[in-house]
C-alpha positions as CSV (number, residue, x, y, z in Angstrom):
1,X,123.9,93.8,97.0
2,X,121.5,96.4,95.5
3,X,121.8,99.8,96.0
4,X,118.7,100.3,97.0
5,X,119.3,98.4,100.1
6,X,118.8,100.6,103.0
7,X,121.3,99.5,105.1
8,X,123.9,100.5,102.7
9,X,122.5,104.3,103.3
10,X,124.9,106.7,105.2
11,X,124.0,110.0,106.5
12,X,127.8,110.7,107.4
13,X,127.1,110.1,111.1
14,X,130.3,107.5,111.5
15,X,129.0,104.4,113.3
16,X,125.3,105.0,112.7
17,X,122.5,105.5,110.4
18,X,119.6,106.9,110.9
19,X,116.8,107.7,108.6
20,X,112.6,107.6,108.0
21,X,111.5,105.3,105.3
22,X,108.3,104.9,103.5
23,X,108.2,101.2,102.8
24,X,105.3,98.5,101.2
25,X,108.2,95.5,101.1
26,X,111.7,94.9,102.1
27,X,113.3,91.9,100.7
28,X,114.4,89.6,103.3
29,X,118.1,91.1,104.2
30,X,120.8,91.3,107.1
31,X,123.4,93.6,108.2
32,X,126.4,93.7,110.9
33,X,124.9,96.6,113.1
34,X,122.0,96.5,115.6
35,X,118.8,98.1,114.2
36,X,116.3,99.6,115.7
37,X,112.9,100.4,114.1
38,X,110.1,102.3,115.3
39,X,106.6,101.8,113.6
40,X,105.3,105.8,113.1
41,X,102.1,105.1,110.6
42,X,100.7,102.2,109.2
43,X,101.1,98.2,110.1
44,X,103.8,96.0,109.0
45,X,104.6,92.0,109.4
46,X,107.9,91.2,110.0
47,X,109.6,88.0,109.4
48,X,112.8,86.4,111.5
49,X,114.1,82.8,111.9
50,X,111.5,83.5,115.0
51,X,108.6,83.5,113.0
52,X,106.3,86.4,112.0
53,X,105.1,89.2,114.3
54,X,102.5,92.1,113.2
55,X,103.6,95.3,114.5
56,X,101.1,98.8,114.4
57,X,101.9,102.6,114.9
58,X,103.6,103.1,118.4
59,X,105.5,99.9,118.4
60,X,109.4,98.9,117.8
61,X,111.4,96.0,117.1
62,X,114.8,95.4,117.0
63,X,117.4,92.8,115.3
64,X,120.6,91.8,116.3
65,X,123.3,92.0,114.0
66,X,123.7,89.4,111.1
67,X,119.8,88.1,111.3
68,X,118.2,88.2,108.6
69,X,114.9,90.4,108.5
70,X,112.0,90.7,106.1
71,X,109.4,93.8,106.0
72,X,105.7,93.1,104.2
73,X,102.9,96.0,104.4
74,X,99.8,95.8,102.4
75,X,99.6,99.5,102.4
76,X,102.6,102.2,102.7
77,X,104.3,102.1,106.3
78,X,106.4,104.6,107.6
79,X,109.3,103.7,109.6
80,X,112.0,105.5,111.7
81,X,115.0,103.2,112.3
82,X,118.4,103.3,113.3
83,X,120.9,101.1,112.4
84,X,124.5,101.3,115.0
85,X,127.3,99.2,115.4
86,X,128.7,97.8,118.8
87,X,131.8,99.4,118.3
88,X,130.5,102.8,118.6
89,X,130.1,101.5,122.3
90,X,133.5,99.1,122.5
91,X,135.9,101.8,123.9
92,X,133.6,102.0,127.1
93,X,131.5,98.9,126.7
94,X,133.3,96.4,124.9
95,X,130.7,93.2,125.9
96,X,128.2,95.4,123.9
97,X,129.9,93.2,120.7
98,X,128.9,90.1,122.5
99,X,125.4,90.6,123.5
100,X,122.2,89.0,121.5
101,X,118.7,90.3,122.4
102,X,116.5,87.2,122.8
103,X,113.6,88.8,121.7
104,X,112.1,91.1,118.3
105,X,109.8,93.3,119.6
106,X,111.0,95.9,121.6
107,X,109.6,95.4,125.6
108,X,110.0,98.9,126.7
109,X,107.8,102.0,125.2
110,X,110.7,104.4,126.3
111,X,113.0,103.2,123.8
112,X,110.4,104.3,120.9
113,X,110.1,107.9,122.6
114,X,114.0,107.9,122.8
115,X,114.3,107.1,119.4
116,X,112.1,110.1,118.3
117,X,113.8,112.4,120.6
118,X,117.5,111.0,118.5
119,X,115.9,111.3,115.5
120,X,115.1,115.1,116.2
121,X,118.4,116.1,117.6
122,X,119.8,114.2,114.5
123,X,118.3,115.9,111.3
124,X,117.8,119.0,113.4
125,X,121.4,119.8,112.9
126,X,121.9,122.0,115.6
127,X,125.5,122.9,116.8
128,X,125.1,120.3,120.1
129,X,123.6,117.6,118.2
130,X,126.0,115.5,117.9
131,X,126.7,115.5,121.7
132,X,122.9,115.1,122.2
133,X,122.8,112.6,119.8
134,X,125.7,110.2,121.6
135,X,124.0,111.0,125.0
136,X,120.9,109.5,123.5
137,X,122.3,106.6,121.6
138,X,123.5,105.4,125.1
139,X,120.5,105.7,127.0
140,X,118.7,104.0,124.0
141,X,121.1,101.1,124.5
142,X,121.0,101.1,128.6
143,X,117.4,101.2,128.4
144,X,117.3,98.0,126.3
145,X,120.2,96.3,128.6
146,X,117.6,96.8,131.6
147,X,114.1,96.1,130.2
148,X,115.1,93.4,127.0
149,X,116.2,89.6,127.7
150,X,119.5,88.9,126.0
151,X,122.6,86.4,126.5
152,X,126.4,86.7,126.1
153,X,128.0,85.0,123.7
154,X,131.8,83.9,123.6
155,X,134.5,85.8,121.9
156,X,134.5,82.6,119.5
157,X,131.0,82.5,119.0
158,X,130.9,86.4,117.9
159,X,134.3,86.0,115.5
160,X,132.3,82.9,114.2
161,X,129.5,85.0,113.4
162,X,131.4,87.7,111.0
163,X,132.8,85.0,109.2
164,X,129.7,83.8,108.1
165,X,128.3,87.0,108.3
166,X,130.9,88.1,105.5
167,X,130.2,84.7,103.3
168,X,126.2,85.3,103.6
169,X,126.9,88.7,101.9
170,X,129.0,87.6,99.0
171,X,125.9,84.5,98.7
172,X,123.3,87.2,98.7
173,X,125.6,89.6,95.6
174,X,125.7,86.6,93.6
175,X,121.9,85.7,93.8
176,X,121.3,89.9,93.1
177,X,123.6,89.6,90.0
178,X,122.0,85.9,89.3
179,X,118.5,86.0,89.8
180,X,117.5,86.4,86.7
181,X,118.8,83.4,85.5
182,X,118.5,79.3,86.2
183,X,120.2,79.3,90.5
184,X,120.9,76.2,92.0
185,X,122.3,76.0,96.0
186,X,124.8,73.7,94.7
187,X,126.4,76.0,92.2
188,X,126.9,78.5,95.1
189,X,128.2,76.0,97.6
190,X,130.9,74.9,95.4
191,X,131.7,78.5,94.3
192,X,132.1,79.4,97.9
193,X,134.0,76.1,98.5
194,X,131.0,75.1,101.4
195,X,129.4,72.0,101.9
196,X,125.6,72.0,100.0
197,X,124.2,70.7,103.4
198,X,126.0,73.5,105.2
199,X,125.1,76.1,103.4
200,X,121.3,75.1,103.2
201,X,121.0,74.9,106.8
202,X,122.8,78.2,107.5
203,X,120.4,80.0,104.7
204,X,117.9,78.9,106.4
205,X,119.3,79.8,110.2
206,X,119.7,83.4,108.9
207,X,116.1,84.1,107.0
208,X,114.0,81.4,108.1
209,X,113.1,80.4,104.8
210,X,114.7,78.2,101.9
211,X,117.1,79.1,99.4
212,X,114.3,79.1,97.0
213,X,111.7,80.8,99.0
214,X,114.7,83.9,98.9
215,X,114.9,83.3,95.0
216,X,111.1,83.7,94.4
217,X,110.5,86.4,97.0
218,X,113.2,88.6,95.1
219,X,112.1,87.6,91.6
220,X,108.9,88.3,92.6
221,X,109.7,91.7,93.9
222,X,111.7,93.1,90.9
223,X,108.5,91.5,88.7
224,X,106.3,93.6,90.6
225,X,108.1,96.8,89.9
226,X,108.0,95.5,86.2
227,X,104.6,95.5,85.9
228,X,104.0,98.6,87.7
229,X,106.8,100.6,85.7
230,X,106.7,99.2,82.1
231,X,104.5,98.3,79.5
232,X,106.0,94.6,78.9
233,X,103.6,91.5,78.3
234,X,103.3,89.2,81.5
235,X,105.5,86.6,79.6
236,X,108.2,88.8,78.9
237,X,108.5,90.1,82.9
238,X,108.3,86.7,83.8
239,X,111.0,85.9,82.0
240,X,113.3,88.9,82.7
241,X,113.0,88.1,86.3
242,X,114.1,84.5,85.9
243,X,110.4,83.0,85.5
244,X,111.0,80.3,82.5
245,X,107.8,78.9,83.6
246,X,104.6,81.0,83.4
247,X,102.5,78.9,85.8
248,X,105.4,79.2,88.5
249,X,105.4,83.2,88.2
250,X,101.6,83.3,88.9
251,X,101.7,80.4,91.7
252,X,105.0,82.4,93.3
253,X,103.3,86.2,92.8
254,X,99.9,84.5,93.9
255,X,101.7,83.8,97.5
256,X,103.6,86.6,98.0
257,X,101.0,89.5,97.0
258,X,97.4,87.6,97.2
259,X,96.7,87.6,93.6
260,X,98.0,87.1,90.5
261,X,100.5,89.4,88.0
262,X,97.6,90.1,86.1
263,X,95.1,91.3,88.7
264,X,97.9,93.4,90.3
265,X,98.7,95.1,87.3
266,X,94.8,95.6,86.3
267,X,94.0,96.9,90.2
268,X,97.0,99.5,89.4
269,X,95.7,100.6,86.5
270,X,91.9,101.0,87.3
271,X,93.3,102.9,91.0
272,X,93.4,106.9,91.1
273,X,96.4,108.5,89.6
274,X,97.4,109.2,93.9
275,X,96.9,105.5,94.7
276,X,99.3,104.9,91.8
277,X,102.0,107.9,92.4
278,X,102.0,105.9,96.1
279,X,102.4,102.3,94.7
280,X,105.5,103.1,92.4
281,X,107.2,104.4,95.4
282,X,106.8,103.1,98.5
283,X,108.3,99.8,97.7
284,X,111.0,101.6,99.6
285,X,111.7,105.3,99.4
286,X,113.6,107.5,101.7
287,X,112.3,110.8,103.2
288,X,114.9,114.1,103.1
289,X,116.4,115.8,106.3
290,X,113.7,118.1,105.8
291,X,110.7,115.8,105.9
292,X,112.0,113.6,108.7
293,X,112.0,116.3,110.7
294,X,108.6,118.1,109.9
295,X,107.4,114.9,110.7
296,X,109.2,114.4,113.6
297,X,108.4,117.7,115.4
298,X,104.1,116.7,114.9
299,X,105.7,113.6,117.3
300,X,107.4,115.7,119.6
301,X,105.9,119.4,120.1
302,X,106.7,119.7,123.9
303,X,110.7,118.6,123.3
304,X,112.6,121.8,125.0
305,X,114.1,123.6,122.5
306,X,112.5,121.9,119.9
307,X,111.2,125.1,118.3
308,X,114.5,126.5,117.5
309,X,117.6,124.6,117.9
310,X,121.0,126.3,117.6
311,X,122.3,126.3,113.8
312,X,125.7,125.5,113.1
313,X,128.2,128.0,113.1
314,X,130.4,129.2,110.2
């Protein structure tokens, strides 16, 4: 998996992450824990086995662990999400392991002003944050157990689910290591020892899309960075990101970003030196401690105590 990947991002917190990223595109991706994302600026689509749902400023979704997820923004979005595991709840709540929300977007508005209110405690650091931080983490969850359909599944089910959950992930480091060259579905099945039909079907159960539609969306993504950062001919990206056919990187780039290599590369370069500083980095790029939480407290100026929380002690 690349590192850039967010969900491999640890802020030493034990059984959660929690962070504010400035994203354009998030390749589609999945992850063990529950995550929980509030919209802060901007509008994004999000894409699920469910379909595709637009979300604004104000508004939260949430994914249930092992579904795959992919985030598309035609200008830079900022996001605050949380990403937790059910076990940080399995010594008092052990069915949390079990449960699957039924639905993406997040029904209740609480559960976004909760999240800022964790968020603050969180990167404020103050010497009862971690206590305020678990307290919150559990009325987050309690909240979506009252207002958010979801079902039980069995013990079976959920040990079934890891087990593919674990195979998905060594798929998806292969075609990150791969992508750049020739990938067939059948090359993967039998390195995995899984039946071609099987594996198809599940690929598709977990993103929503084809194995091939995951292919061009990633080589698609790292060619867009290519022509943004370097000074290489078209041909020469296309290639390096596992185009052999120059008619199938335009038709691929043409439906994931609305135009073709060449006019995204010419509308970076004629767009002011800010417009291009943004488009480099927002493809995904992680705010500090510090600028989380000067954001943060513009969200949040009547939280008690906010001003001045306690600071750690020696």
């Amino acid at each position: 998996m690349a590192q850039s990947e967010y969900e491999v991002i640890t802020h030493n917190s034990g059984q959660f992450n929690l962070f504010l990223v400035s994203l354009l595109y998030r390749t589609p991706h999945l992850h063990r824990e529950f995550e929980i994302s509030l919209v802060l600026e901007g509008t994004v689509r999000l894409t699920t086995p469910n379909g595709h749902t637009t979300l604004s400023a104000g508004e939260a979704f949430l994914m249930n662990p092992f579904c795959g997820h992919e985030l598309l923004a035609d200008a830079p979005v900022l996001i605050l999400s949380l990403q937790i595991s059910p076990s940080f709840f399995a010594p008092y709540y052990p069915q949390i392991e079990r449960i699957v929300f039924q639905r993406d977007v997040v029904e209740s508005p609480q559960v976004g002003s909760l999240l800022i209110a964790l968020a603050s405690a969180y990167f404020a650091k103050g010497v009862y944050s971690p206590l305020e931080c678990a307290a919150l983490l559990n009325q987050i969850f309690f909240e979506l157990l009252q207002t958010q359909a979801h079902h039980t599944v069995s013990e079976r089910e959920r040990q079934s689910a890891l087990s593919k959950e674990n195979r998905m992930r060594s798929v998806l480091q292969y075609i990150e290591a791969h992508y750049t060259e020739k990938l067939l579905l059948s090359d993967i099945a039998e390195q995995e020892g899984l039946d071609l039909f099987y594996l198809s079907h599940y690929f598709k159960e977990c993103f929503g899309i084809p194995f091939q539609s995951y292919v061009l969306k990633l080589r698609c993504e790292h060619a867009r960075q290519k022509l943004l950062r370097t000074g290489d001919s078209l041909l020469s990206i296309g290639i390096s990101c596992g185009f052999s056919d120059p008619k199938y990187f335009n038709k691929g780039f043409l439906a994931q970003y609305g135009c073709t290599p060449r006019a995204y590369q010419e509308n970076f370069q004629a767009a002011r030196l800010e417009q291009q500083q943004q488009s480099l980095s927002t493809t995904q790029a992680f705010l500090s401690d510090d600028a989380s939480l000067a954001i943060l407290r513009q969200r949040e100026p009547a939280r008690e105590g906010w001003a001045s929380p306690p600071s750690e002690q020696p």
